[in-house]
N, C-alpha and C positions, 0 to 999 in steps of 0.2 A: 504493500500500500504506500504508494506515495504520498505524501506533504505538500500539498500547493496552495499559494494565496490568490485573491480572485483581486486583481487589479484594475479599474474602473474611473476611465477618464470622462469626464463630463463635455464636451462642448455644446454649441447652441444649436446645431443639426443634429449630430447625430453623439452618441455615449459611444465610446469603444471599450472593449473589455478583453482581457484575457488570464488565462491562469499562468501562472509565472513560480519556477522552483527558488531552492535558495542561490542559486547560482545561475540563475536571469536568462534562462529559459522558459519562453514562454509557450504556452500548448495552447491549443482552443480559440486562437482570436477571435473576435468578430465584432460586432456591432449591433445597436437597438438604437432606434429615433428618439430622439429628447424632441426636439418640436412636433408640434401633433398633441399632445396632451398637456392642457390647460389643467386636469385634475390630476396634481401631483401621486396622487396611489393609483390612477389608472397607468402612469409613464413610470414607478414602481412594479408594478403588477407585470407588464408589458418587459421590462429590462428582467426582472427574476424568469419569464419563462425563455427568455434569451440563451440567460446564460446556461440554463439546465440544461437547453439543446442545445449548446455549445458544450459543455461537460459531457454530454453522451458521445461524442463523438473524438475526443482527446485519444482515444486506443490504450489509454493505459488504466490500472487501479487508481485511483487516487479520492483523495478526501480534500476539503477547503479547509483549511485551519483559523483564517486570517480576511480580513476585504480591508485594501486602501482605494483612498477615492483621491482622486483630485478634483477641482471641480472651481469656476469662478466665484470669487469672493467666497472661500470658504471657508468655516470660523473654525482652528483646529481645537482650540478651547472648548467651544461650544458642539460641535459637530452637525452643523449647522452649514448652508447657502443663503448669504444674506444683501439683498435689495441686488441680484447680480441686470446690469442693464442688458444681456443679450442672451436670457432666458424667461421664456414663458410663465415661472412660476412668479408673482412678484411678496415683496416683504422677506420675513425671514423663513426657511423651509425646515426643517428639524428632520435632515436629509438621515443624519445615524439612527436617530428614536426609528424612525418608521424604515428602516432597514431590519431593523432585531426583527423584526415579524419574519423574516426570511433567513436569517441568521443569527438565532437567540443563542449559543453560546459560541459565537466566535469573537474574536474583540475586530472592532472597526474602527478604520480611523479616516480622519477627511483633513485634506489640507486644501490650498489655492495647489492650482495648476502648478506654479512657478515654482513654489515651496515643494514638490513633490518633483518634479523634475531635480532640484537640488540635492534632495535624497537619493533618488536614482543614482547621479552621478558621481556620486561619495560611494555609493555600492557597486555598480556595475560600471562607471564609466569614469573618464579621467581626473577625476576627483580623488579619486581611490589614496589613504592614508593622507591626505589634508584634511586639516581641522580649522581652515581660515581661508575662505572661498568666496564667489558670489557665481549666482548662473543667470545669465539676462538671456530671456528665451523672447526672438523676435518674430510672432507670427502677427495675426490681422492688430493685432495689440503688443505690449512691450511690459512682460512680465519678469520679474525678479526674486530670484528667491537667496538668502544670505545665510552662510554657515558662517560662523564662529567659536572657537574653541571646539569644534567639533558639534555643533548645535545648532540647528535652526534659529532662528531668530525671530520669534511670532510677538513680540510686545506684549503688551498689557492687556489689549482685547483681542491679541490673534490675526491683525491685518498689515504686523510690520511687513514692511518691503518694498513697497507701491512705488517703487523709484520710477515707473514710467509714469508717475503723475508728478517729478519735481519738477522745475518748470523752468525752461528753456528759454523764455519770449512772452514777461506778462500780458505783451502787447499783440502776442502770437496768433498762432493758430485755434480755432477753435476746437475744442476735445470733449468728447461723447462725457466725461464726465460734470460736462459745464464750466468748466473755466477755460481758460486761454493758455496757449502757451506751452502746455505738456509735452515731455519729452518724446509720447510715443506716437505724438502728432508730426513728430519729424522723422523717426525711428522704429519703423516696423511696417510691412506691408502697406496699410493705408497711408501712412504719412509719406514712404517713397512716390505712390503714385500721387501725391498733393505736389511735390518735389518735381515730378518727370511735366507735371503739365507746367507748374509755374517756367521750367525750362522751357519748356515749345514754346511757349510765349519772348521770353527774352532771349534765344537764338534763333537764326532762320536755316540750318544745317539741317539736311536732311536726315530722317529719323523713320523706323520700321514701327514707331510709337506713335507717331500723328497720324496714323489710320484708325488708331482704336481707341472707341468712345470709353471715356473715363468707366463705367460701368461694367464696362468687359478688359479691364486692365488689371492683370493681377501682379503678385511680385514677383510668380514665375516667368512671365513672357520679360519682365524687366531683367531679370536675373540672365536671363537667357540671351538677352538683347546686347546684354555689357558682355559677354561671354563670345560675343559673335563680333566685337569694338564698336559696337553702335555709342555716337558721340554725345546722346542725348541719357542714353541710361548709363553711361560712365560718370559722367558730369555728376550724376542725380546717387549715386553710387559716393562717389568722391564729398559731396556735401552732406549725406548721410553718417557718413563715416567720420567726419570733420564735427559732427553736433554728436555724434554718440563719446566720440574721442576724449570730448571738453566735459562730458558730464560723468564721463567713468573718471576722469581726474578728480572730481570733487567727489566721487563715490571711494575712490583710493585716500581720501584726506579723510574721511568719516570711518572708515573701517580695515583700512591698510592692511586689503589679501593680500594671500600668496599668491593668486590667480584667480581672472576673470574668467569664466565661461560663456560662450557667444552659441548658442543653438536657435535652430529653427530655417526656414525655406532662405531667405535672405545671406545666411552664411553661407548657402551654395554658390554665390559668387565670387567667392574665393578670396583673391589679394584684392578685387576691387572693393572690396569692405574693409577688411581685416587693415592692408596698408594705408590707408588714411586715418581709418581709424586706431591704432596704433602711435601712429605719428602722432598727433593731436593727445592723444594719451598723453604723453611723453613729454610731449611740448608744453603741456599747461599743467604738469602737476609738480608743486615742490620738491626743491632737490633731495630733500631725504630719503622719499622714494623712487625718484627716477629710478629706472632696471634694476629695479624690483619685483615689478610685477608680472605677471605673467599676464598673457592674451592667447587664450586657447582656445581651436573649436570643440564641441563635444565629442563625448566617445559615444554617443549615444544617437547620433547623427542617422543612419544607418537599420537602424533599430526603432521599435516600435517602445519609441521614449515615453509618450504620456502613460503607456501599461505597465512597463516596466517603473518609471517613477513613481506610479500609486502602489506597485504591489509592492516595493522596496519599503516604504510607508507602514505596512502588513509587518515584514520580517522585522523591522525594527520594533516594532511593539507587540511581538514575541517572546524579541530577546529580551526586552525589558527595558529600551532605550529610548 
């Protein structure tokens, strides 16, 4: 009989889940729709008979021991989803309480996305034996999750980290959370493509980007476009990199890792991130840490990160950590 925990990412389409051993293999993948269900125990109801037909089909004995979750705005104190803005459920959800119905003696645990990917990487990925870390995970949003002394770092009510809402430009951009200015308004999929158009406009260089309407423009065909020397997603690439650069400097004066961690679709562009942003790093943070710091991409890049970071989640609160 095998030991496995059931590891359970939340996004605003669709939940992914899979079972994952102690050594970050995962069996079973698959998926259940989070939109579609306004009543939270029907989109409960709905993900449990998921994953049971996901579990019959794994080929081997095994048993669940463990469920991590990651999940937006998720309260790890409380175990809890709360006012998340790109989920159907609104207010606070008491996403643990109404889990035990389905899994009354295994222990569960919930964190944000970010925070759970940070754990993965201390477990499975190149995190591995650091105890003073941060991991900025850059998808439609710009999530952060911070290890220190070997420890996540949840505050007082459970919501430290939200470094993609320090703020860039009080004068800035607007940001789904209501204010102006936010980091992840310049730094993660939606803020590149704010980026690529404000370019079209102040160059007139031909570009494989001014055919597609802002709404069918993702940060794949951008990534793909610097990747092929297109001189409108380099540009837009290079300025990204330049505004993430200058805010992991002030993020190295607050918490002076060992190393940053940079995951998610956007780091598949390779040097045209990573080398400006780097530089910019460097350039603007005080000498004491200058090359000091590390700038790594994930080890988890590859790999089915949000399953593996929630069930890592599981095994740490096994062990007793």
């Amino acid at each position: 009989m095998k030991d496995l925990v059931l590891g359970i990412d939340i996004g605003g389409t669709n939940t992914k889940f899979g079972f994952a051993d102690k050594e970050g293999n995962i069996f079973g993948e698959s998926s259940s729709p989070t939109w579609g269900y306004p009543d939270f125990d029907d989109y409960l109801a709905q993900l449990h008979k998921q994953v049971d037909a996901a579990k019959a089909f794994i080929g081997i004995e095994s048993k669940i021991v463990g469920v991590g979750i990651g999940a937006p705005n998720g309260n790890f104190y409380q175990g809890t989803i709360e006012e998340a803005p790109n989920l159907e459920w609104k207010g606070t959800v008491p996403f643990v309480d109404k889990l035990r119905k389905y899994f009354p003696t295994q222990p569960i645990v919930l964190t944000n996305d970010a925070n759970a990917a940070a754990i993965g990487e201390m477990t499975f990925g190149v995190a591995k034996g650091m105890k003073d870390f941060i991991v900025f995970t850059l998808g439609t949003g710009l999530g952060s999750g911070i290890v220190a002394n070997g420890e996540v770092i949840y505050g007082h009510d459970g919501f430290a980290g939200e470094l993609g809402h320090t703020l860039v430009n009080v004068f800035g951009r607007q940001c789904g959370c209501g204010r102006k200015g936010c980091l992840e308004t310049y730094v993660s999929a939606t803020g590149i493509k704010r980026t690529v158009y404000k370019l079209l406009a102040d160059y007139n260089q031909d570009s494989v980007l001014r055919s597609i309407p802002f709404d069918k423009l993702s940060g794949k065909m951008i990534t793909k476009a610097a990747l092929e020397g297109d001189f409108i997603a380099k540009e837009a690439f290079e300025y990204t990199g330049r505004v993430l650069g200058m805010k992991l400097a002030d993020t190295v004066a607050h918490f002076s890792p060992e190393a940053i961690i940079l995951f998610g679709g956007l780091v598949n562009a390779g040097e045209h991130l990573l080398k400006p942003t780097r530089f910019h790093m460097e350039d603007n943070m005080m000498n004491i840490y200058k090359g000091k710091v590390k700038l790594l991409v994930s080890g988890l890049q590859d790999k089915n990160a949000a399953v593996l970071g929630a069930s890592s989640l599981a095994w740490q609160a096994l062990e007793g950590k």
